[in-house]
C-alpha positions in Angstrom: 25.3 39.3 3.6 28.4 37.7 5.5 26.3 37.8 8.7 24.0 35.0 7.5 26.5 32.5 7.5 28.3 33.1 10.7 27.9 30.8 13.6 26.1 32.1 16.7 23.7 34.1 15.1 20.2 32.7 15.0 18.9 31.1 11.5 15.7 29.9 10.8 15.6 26.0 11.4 16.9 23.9 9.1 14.9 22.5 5.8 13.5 19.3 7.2 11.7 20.5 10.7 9.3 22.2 8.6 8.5 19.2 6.6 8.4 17.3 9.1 5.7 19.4 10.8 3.3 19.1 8.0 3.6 15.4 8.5 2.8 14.8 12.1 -0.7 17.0 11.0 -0.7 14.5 8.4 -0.3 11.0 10.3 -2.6 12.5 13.5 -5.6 13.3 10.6 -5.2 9.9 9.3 -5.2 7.9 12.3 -8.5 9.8 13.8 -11.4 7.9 14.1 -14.5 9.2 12.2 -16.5 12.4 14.6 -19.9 11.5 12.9 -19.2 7.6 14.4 -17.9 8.4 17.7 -20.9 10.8 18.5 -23.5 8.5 17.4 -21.9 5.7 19.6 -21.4 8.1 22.6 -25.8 9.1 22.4 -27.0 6.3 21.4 -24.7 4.8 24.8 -25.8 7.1 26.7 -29.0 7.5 25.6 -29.2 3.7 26.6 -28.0 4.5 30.4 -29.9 7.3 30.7 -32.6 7.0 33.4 -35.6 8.3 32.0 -35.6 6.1 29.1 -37.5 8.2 26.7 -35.8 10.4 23.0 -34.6 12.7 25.1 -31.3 14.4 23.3 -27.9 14.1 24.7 -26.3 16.8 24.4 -21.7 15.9 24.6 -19.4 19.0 24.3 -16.9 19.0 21.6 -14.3 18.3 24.0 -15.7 15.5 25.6 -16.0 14.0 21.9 -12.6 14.5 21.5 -11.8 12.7 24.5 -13.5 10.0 23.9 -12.1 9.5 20.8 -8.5 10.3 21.5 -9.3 7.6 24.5 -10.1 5.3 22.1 -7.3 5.8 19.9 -4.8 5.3 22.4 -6.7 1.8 23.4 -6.8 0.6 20.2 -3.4 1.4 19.8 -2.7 -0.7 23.2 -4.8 -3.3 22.0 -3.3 -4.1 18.8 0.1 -4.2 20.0 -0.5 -6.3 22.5 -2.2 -8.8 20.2 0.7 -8.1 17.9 3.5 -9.5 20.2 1.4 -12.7 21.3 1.3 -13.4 17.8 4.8 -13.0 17.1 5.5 -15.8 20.0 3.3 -17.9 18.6 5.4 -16.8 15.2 2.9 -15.8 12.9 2.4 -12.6 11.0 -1.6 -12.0 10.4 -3.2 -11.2 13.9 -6.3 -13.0 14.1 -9.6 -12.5 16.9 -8.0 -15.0 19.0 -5.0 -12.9 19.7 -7.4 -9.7 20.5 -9.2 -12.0 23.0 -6.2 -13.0 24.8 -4.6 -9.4 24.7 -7.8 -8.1 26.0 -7.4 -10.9 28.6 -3.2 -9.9 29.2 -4.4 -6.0 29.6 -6.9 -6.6 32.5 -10.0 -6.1 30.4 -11.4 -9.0 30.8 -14.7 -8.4 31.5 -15.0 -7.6 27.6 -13.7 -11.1 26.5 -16.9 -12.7 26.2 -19.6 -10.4 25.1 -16.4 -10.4 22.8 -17.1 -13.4 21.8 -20.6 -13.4 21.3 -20.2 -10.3 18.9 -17.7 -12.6 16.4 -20.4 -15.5 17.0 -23.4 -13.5 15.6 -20.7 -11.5 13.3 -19.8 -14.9 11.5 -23.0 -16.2 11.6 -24.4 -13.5 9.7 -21.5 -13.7 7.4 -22.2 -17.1 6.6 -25.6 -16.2 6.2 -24.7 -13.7 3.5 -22.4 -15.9 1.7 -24.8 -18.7 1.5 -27.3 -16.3 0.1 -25.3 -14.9 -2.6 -24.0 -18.1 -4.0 -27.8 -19.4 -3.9 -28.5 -15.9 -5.8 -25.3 -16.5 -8.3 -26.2 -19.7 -9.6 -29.9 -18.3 -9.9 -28.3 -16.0 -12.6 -26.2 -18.3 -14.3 -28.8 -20.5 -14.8 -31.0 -17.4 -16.3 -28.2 -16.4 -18.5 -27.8 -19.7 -20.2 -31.4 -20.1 -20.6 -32.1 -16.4 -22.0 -31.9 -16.5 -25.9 -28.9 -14.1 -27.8 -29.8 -11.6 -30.3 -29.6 -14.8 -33.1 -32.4 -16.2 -31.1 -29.9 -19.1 -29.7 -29.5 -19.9 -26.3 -25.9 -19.0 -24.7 
């Protein structure tokens, strides 16, 4: 028993390299990016490209997948700390599109800048779309719950 606590001989590692294991599985599990939604953009891109045009499946290997979405990863990774610093020089703290555009512009993609742009268009439209309809919809109610008569046969 003297032997385990004298220098030189080899000792298992100490306490926190195997927590610290468990956590790297942990943070690489959380930052993934959903298979089911990275497959059914890959087909449905491809399935676009393809020449013949018709349902024909696409079959991508499990590796490939995992490509794509490590690849993706890592961009989005680039991206957002990109956007990050110009919005620290413009000192601010919330990162907003603006700062995506020109970091997409500062990265050399900028060939995606304005179909971009015409996504957040048609994005905000239909939010404003949404939110016009459900204030319509809420004041609809209201209006039916006031008129509707309580259990004493009195209006509310």
């Amino acid at each position: 028993m003297a032997e385990e606590g004298t220098p030189g001989k080899s000792e298992e590692p100490p306490a926190p390299a195997p927590s610290s294991t468990p956590g790297k599985t942990l943070s690489v599990e959380v930052e993934e990016l959903p298979k089911a939604i990275v497959r059914r953009v890959v087909k449905d891109k491809l399935s676009k490209l393809s020449s013949g045009g018709g349902e024909e499946e696409i079959l991508v290997n499990k590796d490939a997948l995992l490509a794509f979405s490590e690849s993706t990863r890592i961009f989005i990774h680039y991206l957002s700390a990109t956007a990050n610093d110009i919005c620290k020089e413009s000192k601010r703290q919330t990162i907003n599109a603006d700062d995506v555009l020109k970091a997409l512009e500062e990265i050399d993609f900028v060939e995606f800048v304005e179909p971009l742009k015409a996504s957040l268009e048609e994005f905000r439209r239909r939010n404003e779309v949404k939110k016009s309809g459900v204030k319509g919809k809420e004041t609809v109610k209201k209006r039916r719950i006031e008129d509707t008569p309580s259990k004493n046969g009195r209006k509310e």
